[in-house]
C-alpha positions in Angstrom: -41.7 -4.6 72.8 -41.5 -0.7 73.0 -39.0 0.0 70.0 -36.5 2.8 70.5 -36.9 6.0 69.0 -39.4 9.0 70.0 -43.1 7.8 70.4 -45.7 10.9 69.9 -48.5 10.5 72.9 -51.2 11.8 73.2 -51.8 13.0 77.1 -55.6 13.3 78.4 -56.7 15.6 80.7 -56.3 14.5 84.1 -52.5 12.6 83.6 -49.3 13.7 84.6 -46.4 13.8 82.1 -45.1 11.4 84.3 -48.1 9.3 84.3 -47.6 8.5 80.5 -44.1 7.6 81.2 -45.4 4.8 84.2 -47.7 3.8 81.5 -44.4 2.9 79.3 -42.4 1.9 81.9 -45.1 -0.6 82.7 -45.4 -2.2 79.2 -41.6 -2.1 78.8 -41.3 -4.3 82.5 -44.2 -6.7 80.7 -42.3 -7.5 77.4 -38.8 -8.3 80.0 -37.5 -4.8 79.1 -36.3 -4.0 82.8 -33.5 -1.5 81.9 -35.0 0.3 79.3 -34.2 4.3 79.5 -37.5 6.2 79.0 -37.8 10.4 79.4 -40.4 13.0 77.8 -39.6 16.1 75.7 -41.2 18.7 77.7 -43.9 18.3 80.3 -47.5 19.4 80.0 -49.8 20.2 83.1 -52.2 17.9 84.2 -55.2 20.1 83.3 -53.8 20.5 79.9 -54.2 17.3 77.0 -52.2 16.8 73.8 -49.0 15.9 72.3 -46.8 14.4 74.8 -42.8 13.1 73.4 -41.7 9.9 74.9 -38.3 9.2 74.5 -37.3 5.4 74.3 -33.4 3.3 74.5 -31.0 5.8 72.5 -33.7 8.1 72.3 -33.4 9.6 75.6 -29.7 11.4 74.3 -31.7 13.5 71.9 -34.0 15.2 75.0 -32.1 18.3 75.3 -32.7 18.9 71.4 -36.3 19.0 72.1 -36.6 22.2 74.2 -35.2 24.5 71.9 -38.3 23.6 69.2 -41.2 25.6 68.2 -44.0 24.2 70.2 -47.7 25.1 69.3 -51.2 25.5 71.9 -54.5 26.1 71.3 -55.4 28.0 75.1 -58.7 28.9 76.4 -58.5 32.0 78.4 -61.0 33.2 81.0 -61.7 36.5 81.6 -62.5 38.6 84.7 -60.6 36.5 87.5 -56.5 35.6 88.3 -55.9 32.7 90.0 -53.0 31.6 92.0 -52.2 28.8 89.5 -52.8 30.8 86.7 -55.5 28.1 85.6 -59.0 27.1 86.4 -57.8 25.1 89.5 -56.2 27.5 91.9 -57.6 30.2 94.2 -58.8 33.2 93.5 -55.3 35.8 93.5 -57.5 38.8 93.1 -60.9 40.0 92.9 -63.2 39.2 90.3 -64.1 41.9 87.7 -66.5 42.6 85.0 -64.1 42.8 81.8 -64.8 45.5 79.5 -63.4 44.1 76.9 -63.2 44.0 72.7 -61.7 42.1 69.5 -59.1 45.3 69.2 -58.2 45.9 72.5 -57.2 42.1 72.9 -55.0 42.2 69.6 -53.5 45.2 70.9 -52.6 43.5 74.1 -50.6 40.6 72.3 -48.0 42.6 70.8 -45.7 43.7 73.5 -45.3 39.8 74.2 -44.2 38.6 71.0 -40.2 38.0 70.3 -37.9 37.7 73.3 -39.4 38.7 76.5 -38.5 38.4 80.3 -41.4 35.7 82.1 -42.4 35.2 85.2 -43.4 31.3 85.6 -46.0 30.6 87.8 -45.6 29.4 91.3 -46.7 26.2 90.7 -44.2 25.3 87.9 -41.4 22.3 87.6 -38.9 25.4 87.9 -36.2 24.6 90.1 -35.9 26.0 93.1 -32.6 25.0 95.5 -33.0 21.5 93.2 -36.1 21.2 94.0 -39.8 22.0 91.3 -41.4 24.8 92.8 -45.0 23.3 92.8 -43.8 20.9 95.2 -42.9 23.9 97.4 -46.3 25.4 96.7 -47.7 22.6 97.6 -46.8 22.8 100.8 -47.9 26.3 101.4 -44.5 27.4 101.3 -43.8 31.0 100.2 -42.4 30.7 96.2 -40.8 33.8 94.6 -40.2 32.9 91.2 -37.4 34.9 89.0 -38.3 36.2 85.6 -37.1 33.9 82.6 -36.4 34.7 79.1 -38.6 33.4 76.7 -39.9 33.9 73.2 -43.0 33.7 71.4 -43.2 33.1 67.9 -46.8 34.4 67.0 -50.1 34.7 69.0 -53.5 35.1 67.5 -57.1 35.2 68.8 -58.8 32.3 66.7 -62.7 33.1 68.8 -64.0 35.2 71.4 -67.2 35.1 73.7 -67.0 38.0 75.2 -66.5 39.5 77.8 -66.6 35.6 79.2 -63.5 34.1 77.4 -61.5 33.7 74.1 -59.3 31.5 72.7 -55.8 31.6 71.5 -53.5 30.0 69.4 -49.7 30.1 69.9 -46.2 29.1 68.6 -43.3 29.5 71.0 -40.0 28.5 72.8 -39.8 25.9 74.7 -39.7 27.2 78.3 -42.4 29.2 77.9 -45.7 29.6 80.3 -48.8 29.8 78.5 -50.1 29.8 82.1 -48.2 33.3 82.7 -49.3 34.5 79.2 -53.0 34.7 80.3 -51.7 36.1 83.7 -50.2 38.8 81.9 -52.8 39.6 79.6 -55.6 39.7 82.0 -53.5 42.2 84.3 -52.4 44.3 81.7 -56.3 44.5 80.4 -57.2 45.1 83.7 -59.4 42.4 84.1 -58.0 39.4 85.3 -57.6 36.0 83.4 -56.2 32.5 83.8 -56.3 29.5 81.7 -59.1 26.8 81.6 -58.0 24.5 79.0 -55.0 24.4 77.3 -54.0 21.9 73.7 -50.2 21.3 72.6 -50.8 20.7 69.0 -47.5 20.4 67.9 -43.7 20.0 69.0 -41.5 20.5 66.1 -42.7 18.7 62.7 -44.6 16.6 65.3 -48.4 16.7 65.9 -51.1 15.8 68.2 -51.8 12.0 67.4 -54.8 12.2 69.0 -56.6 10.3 71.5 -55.5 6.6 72.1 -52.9 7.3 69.2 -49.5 6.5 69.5 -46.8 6.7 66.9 -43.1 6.3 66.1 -40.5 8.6 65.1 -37.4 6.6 64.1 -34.2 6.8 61.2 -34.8 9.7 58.9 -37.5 10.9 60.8 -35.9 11.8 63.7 -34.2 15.8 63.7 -35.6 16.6 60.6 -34.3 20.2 61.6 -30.8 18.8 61.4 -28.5 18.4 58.0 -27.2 14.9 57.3 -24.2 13.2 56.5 -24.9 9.9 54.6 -22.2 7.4 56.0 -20.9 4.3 53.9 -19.9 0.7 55.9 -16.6 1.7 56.6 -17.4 4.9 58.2 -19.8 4.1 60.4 -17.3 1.7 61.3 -14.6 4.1 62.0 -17.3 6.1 64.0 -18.6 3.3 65.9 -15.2 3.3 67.4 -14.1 6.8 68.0 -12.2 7.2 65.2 -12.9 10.4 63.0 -14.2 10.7 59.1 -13.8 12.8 56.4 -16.4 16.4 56.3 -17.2 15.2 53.1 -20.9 16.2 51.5 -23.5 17.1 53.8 -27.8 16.6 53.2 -29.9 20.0 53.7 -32.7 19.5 56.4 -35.6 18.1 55.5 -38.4 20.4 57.7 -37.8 24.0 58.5 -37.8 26.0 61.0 -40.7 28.3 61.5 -39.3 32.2 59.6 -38.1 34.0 62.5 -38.1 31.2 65.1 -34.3 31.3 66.9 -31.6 29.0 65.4 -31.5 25.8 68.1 -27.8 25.1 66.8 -29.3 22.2 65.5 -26.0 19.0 65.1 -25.3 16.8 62.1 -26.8 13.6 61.9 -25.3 10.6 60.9 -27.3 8.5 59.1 -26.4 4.7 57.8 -29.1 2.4 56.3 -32.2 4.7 57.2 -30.7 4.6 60.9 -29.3 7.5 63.1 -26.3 6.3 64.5 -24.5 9.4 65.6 -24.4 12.8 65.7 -21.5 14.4 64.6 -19.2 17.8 65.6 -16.2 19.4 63.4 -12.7 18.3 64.6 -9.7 18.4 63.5 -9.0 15.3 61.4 -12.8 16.4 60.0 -15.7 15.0 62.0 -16.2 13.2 65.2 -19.3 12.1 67.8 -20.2 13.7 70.3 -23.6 11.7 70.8 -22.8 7.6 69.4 -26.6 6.3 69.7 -25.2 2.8 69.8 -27.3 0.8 67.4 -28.9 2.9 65.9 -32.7 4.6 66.3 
């Protein structure tokens, strides 16, 4: 049985987000599980390997809380040579130099990206375009003019180089952001050229990387750290479980923080009832209601 809740994956090289859902959705048809809702909390391309969210039952109401978390990559950037793709599998977009590069001149180059910035996502993105992703466009040879997006990175730092060949860079950003485009920009503003040829999400959140042919479960207390609590006796939950409001009373600081400086998500109140989250909870008038009822609980 695949429990509710969010299950941290770790994607291999070579699979499609959707791949790893398949996978699920094929062990949950197994164990008579026909209707069970599965989703993942932000997609990863599938020349890049690491943490992967899977989002099971009730679970799949908490996806839009995911983008809005600090997600961290470990990137390997090449130097000398953009590609259409922006990674190691597209054509070449211009010609190939010989980078004349060093340690200071790449630190230098990171620092007009950091905080909010305007992004152009590459071509062959899951960016909507008319309702449909723009890869699939690209795909078809079809002319893609992608508008800037705003994104935010957190911190970037050069963690090795082997110069003038390639380095490698760690990140923390947004969620929405292109690491893809990040090397883009770099290797135009250097002069050089760049795109990606491997590319690691670490961590999502207070989540990390299980690692290969690891799976595990985030459920009750667990789940929205990020988030303040409200502890709910028998009769409230009751009184929730039916749409009926409770008391503000005393609220439970967060349990993980936020990265210093990261942007506020506008992170909800949980409602938590015998190690279960059961709701999530808004201000009204007659003091708090739901606006998310995760019927059961996770």
């Amino acid at each position: 049985m695949i429990e509710s809740g969010i299950h941290l994956v770790h994607k291999t090289v070579g699979q499609s987000s959707f791949d790893v859902i398949r996978g699920f959705k094929r062990r949950a048809f197994e164990a008579g599980q026909k209707k069970l809702a599965l989703g993942h909390g932000g997609t990863l391309d599938p020349f890049a390997d690491g943490l992967l969210l899977v989002l099971a039952g009730q679970a799949t109401r908490l996806m839009e809380l995911m983008h809005p978390l600090p997600k961290t990559y470990v990137a390997e950037v090449a130097w000398g040579l953009e590609t259409d793709t922006c990674d190691l599998h597209g054509k070449p977009a211009s010609d190939a130099a010989e980078p004349r590069l060093s340690p200071e001149a790449l630190e230098a180059a990171l620092a007009p990206f950091l905080g909010w910035t305007d992004q152009v996502p590459p071509a062959t993105s899951a960016k909507k375009i008319d309702g449909e992703a723009a890869y699939r466009k690209a795909h078809r040879g079809e002319v893609v003019v992608m508008k800037p997006c705003r994104v935010f990175l957190l911190s970037a730092r050069w963690i090795a180089h082997d110069l003038p060949r390639a380095s490698t860079l760690e990140i923390t950003c947004r969620g929405g952001f292109y690491v893809r485009s990040l090397a883009r920009d770099l290797g135009r503003v250097l002069g050089c050229g760049a795109h990606l040829t491997a590319l690691h999400r670490t961590a999502i959140g207070p989540w990390t990387d299980p690692g290969t042919d690891q799976e595990r479960l985030v459920a009750g207390a667990d789940l929205l750290p990020w988030c303040p609590s409200r502890l709910l006796t028998e009769e409230e939950a009751g009184h929730l479980s039916h749409g009926r409001a409770i008391p503000v009373g005393e609220s439970v600081p967060p349990t993980w923080a936020l990265p210093e400086g990261f942007p506020d998500p506008g992170a909800p109140l949980r409602a938590l009832h015998e190690g279960r989250l059961v709701a999530l909870l808004k201000p009204a008038e007659e003091g708090l209601r739901t606006f998310a009822n995760l019927r059961g609980g996770l």
